[in-house]
C-alpha positions as CSV (number, residue, x, y, z in Angstrom):
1,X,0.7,10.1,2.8
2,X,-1.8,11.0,5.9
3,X,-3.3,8.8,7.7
4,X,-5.2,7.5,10.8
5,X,-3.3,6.7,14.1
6,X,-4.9,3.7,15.7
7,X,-4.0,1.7,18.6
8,X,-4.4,-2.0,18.8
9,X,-3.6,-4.9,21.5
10,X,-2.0,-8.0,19.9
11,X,-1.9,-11.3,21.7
12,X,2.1,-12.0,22.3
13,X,1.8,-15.0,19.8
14,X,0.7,-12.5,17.1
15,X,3.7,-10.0,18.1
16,X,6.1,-12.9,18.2
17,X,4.9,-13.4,14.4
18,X,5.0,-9.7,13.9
19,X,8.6,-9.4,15.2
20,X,9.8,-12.8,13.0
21,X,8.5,-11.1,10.2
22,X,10.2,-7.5,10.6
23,X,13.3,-9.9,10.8
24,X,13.1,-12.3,8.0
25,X,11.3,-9.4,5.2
26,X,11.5,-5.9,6.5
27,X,14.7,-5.8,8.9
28,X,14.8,-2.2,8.9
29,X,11.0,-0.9,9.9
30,X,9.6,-0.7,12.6
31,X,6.9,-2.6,14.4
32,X,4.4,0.1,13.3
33,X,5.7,0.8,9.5
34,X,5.4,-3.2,9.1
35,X,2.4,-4.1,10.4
36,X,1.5,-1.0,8.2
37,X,3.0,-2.8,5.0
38,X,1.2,-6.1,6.1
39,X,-2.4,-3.9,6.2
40,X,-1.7,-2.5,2.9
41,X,-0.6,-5.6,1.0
42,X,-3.8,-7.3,2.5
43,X,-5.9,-4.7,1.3
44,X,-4.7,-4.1,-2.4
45,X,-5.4,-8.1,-2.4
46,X,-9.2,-8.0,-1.7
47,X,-11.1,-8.3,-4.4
48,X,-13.0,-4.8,-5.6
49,X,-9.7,-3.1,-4.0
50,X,-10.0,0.3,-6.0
51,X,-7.0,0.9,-7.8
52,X,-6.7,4.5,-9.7
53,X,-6.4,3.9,-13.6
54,X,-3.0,4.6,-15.0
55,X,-3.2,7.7,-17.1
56,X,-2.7,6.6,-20.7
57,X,-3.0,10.0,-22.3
58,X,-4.6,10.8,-25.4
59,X,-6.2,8.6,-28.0
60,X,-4.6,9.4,-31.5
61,X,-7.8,10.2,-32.8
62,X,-7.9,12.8,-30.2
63,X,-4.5,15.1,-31.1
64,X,-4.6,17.6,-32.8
65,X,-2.5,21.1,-33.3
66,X,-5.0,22.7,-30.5
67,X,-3.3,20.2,-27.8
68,X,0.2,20.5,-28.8
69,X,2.7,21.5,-26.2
């Protein structure tokens, strides 16, 4: 997926965290592809976080021969 490149400064106590978490949860990503994860996981978490309804198909009611495939 695209996205945005953005450059931040984090205090060494917040990369210290960053770092013990990349070990203990995500050994294999990078600094930037964790904190990444972290951003995402706070942001599904928000409430009103816009999540795209699943695509339930068709109501019964609604099939017919002319939508048969």
């Amino acid at each position: 997926m695209p996205g945005t490149t953005i450059t931040i400064v984090l205090p060494e106590t917040e990369l210290a965290a960053l770092d013990r978490h990349r070990r203990d949860a995500s050994p294999g990503l990078t600094r930037e592809q964790a904190l990444s994860e972290i951003v995402a996981a706070w942001a599904a978490a928000q409430p009103g976080a816009v999540r795209p309804p699943a695509d339930e198909g068709m109501r019964p009611e609604q099939l017919n021969a002319s939508n048969d495939m």
